[in-house]
VEXVEX-461888 format. One line per field, with one value per residue (C-alpha): chain; y, z, x. Coordinates in pm, 1 decimal. Layout:
% VEXVEX-461888
chaine	[A|...]
Y	[Y|...]
Z	[Z|...]
X	[X|...]
% end
This chain:
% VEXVEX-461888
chaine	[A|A|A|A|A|A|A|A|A|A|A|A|A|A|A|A|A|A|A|A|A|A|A|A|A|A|A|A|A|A|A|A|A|A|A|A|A|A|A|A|A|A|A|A|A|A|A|A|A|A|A|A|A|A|A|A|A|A|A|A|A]
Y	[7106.8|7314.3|7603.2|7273.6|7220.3|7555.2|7567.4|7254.0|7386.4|7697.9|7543.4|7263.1|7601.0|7765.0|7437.2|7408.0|7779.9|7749.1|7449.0|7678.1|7923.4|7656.7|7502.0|7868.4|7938.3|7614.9|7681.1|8024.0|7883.4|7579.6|7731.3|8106.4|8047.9|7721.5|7527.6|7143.9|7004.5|6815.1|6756.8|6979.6|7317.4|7163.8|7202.9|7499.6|7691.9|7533.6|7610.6|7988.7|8019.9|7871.8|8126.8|8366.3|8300.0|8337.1|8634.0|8819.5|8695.2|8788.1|9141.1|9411.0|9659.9]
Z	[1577.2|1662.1|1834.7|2070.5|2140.0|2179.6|2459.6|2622.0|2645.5|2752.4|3039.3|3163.4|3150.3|3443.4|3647.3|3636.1|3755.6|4019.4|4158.1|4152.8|4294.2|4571.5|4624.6|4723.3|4945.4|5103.5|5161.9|5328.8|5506.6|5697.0|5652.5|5793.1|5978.8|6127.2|6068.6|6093.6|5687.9|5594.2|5296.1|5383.2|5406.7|5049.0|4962.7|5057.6|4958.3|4655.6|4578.8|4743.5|4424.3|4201.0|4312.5|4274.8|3914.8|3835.4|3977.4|3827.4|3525.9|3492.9|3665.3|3530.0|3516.3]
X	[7202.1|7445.8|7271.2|7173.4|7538.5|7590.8|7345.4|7448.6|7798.0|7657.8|7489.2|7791.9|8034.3|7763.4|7795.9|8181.1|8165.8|7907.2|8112.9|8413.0|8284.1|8094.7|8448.9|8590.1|8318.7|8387.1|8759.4|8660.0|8380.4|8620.8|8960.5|8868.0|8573.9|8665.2|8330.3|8338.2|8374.3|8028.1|7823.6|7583.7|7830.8|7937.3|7626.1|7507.2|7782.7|7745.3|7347.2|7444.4|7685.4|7422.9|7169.4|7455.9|7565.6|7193.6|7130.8|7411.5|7323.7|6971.9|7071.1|6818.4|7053.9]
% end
């Protein structure tokens, strides 16, 4: 049973970082770039640091 926590745990910590990382990019994205604030840059930037979490972690090297 615990292994199962373990895992769940495992798994809400990679959200909470892909949504901090998502929130940076979105900061960047309409403080330095100066694009209009919508749900959809929110969201993108947030599935682009999805994609990125899971590609560093399953890195081959």
């Amino acid at each position: 049973m615990s292994q199962l926590i373990n895992e769940i745990l495992l798994r809400l910590a990679k959200l909470v970082a892909a949504g901090i990382v998502g929130t940076i990019l979105y900061l960047v994205a309409v403080v330095a770039t100066g694009a209009a604030p919508s749900f959809e840059l929110a969201a993108l930037c947030w599935i682009s640091a999805c994609v990125g979490l899971l590609l560093v972690e399953s890195s081959p090297i």
